[in-house]
C-alpha positions in Angstrom: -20.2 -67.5 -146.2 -23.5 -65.5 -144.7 -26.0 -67.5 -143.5 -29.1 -66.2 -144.5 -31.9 -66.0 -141.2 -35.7 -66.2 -142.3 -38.3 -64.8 -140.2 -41.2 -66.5 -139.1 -43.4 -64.2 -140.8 -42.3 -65.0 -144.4 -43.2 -68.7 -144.1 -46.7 -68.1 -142.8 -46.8 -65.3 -145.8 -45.5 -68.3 -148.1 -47.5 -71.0 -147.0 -50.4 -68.4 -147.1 -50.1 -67.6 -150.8 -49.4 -71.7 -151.9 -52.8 -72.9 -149.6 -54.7 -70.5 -151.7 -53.4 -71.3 -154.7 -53.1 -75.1 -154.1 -55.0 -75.8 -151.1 -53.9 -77.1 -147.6 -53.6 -80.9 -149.0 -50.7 -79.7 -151.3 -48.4 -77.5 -148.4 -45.7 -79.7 -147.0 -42.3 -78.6 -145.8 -40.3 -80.0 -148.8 -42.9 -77.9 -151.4 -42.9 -75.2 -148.8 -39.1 -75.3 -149.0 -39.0 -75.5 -153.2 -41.7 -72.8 -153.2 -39.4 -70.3 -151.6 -36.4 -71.8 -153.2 -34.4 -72.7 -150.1 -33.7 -76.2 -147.9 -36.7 -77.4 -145.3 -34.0 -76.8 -142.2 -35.0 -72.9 -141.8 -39.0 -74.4 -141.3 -37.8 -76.6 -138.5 -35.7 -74.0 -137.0 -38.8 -71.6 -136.9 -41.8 -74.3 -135.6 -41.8 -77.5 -134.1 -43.7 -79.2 -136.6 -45.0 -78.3 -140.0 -48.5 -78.8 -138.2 -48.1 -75.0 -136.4 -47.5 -73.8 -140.0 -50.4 -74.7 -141.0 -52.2 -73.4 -138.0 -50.6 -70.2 -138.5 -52.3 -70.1 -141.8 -55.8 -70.9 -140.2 -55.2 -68.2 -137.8 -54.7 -65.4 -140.9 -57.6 -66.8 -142.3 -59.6 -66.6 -139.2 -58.0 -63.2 -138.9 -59.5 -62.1 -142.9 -62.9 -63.6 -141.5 -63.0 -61.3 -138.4 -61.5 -58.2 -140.3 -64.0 -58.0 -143.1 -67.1 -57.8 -140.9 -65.6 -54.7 -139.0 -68.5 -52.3 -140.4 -71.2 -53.9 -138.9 -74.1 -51.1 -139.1 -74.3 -49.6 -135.6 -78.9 -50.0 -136.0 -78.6 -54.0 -135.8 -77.5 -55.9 -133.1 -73.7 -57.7 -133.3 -75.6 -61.5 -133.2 -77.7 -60.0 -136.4 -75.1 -58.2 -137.8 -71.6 -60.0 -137.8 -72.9 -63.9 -139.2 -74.6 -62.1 -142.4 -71.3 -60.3 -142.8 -69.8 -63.6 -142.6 -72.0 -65.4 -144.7 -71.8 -62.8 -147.4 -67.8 -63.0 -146.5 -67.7 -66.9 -147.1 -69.9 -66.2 -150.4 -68.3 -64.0 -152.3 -64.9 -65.8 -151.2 -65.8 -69.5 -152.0 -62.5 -71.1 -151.8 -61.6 -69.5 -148.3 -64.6 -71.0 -147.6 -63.7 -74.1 -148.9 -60.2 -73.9 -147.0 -61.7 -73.1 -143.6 -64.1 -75.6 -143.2 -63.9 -78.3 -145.7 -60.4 -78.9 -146.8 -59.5 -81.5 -143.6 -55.7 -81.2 -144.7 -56.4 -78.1 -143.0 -57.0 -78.1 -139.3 -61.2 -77.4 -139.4 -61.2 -77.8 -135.6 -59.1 -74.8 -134.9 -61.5 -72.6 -137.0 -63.7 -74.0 -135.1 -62.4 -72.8 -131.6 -61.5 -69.7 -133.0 -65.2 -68.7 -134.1 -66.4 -70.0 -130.4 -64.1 -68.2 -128.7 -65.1 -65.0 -130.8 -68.9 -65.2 -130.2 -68.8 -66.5 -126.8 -66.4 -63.1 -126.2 -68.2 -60.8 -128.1 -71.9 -62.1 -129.3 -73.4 -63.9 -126.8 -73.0 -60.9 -123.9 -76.2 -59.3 -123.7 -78.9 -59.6 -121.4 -80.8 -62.7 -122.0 -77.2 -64.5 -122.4 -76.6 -63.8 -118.3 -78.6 -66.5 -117.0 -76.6 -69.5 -119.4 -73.4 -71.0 -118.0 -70.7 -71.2 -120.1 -71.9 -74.9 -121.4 -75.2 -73.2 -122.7 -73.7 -70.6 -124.8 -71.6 -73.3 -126.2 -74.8 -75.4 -127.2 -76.1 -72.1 -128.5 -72.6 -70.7 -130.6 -73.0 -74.5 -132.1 -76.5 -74.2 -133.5 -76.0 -70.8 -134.8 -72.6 -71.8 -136.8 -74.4 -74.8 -137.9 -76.8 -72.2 -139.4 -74.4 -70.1 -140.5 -72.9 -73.0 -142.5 -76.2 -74.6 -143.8 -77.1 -70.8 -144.9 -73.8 -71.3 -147.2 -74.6 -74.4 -148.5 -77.7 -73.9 -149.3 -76.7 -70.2 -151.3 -73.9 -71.7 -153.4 -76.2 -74.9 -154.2 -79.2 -73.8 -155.2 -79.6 -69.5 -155.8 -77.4 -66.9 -155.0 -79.4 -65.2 -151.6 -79.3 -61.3 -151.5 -78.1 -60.0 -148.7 -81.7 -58.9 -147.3 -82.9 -62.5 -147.9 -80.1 -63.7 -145.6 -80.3 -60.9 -143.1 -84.0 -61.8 -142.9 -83.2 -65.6 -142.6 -80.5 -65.2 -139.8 -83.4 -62.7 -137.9 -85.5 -64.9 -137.8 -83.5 -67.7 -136.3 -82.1 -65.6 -133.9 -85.2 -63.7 -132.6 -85.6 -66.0 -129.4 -82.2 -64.9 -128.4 -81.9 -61.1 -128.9 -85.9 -60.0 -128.5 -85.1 -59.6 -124.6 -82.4 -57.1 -125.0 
């Protein structure tokens, strides 16, 4: 008898495909398992616990996040440009939304890390960043996500924001920081 070998790849694509269409509360290994019509020992051959499966699926949709923002337009700067591509992102993809930040079943706090990571790497580089200690861009990276989430809210609660309206929103709030460069 062949013993069939499963590669990591195809559970994360799994569990991918039944956290979108079930949400993160609903993946375990034993619905995992029946999902792709095998036993739950292949899982625990590939990760250590069923928790890194679900943080491989927080990763990809980190990774979707990041990805759809690439065409930033070169005339705006990146801390302008990149959180109204993500708003927009998170609005027109509601239940990604939902599954990155709000479904606790999930793991929030990694998304988390991931997006301070990213803007402390890549935002928060210019000029008048120089003179704040690693600390201090932390403090910063938290109000502007906090903005960035609020923004969200606020669009799928009340009206629907065109992407001018937000882009003028997330200016203004972020004026003090990028009017030195």
């Amino acid at each position: 008898m062949r013993k069939r070998i499963y590669k990591r790849e195809k559970f994360i694509e799994s569990a991918y495909r039944m956290v979108m269409r079930y949400g993160f509360e609903n993946l375990s290994a034993k619905r995992l398992a029946t999902y792709m019509q095998i036993s739950t020992q292949p899982i625990y051959n590939q990760f250590n616990n069923f928790q890194e499966v679900k943080d491989e699926v927080v990763y990809r949709l980190f990774h979707e996040s990041i990805t759809s923002t690439k065409k930033c337009r070169e005339e705006h700067h990146p801390l302008v440009c990149f959180p109204v591509k993500i708003i927009k992102y998170y609005l027109k993809n509601p239940q990604k939304y939902y599954l990155s930040w709000q479904d606790t079943s999930g793991n929030p706090k990694l998304m988390y890390q991931l997006y301070e990571t990213f803007f402390l790497k890549y935002l928060l580089v210019g000029r008048c960043f120089y003179e704040n200690d690693e600390d201090a861009k932390k403090v910063i990276f938290s109000k502007l996500m906090i903005s960035i989430l609020g923004i969200i809210e606020k669009s799928q609660m009340d009206e629907d924001l065109t992407e001018e309206e937000i882009e003028a929103v997330w200016l203004d709030m972020v004026k003090k920081y990028i009017e030195n460069e």
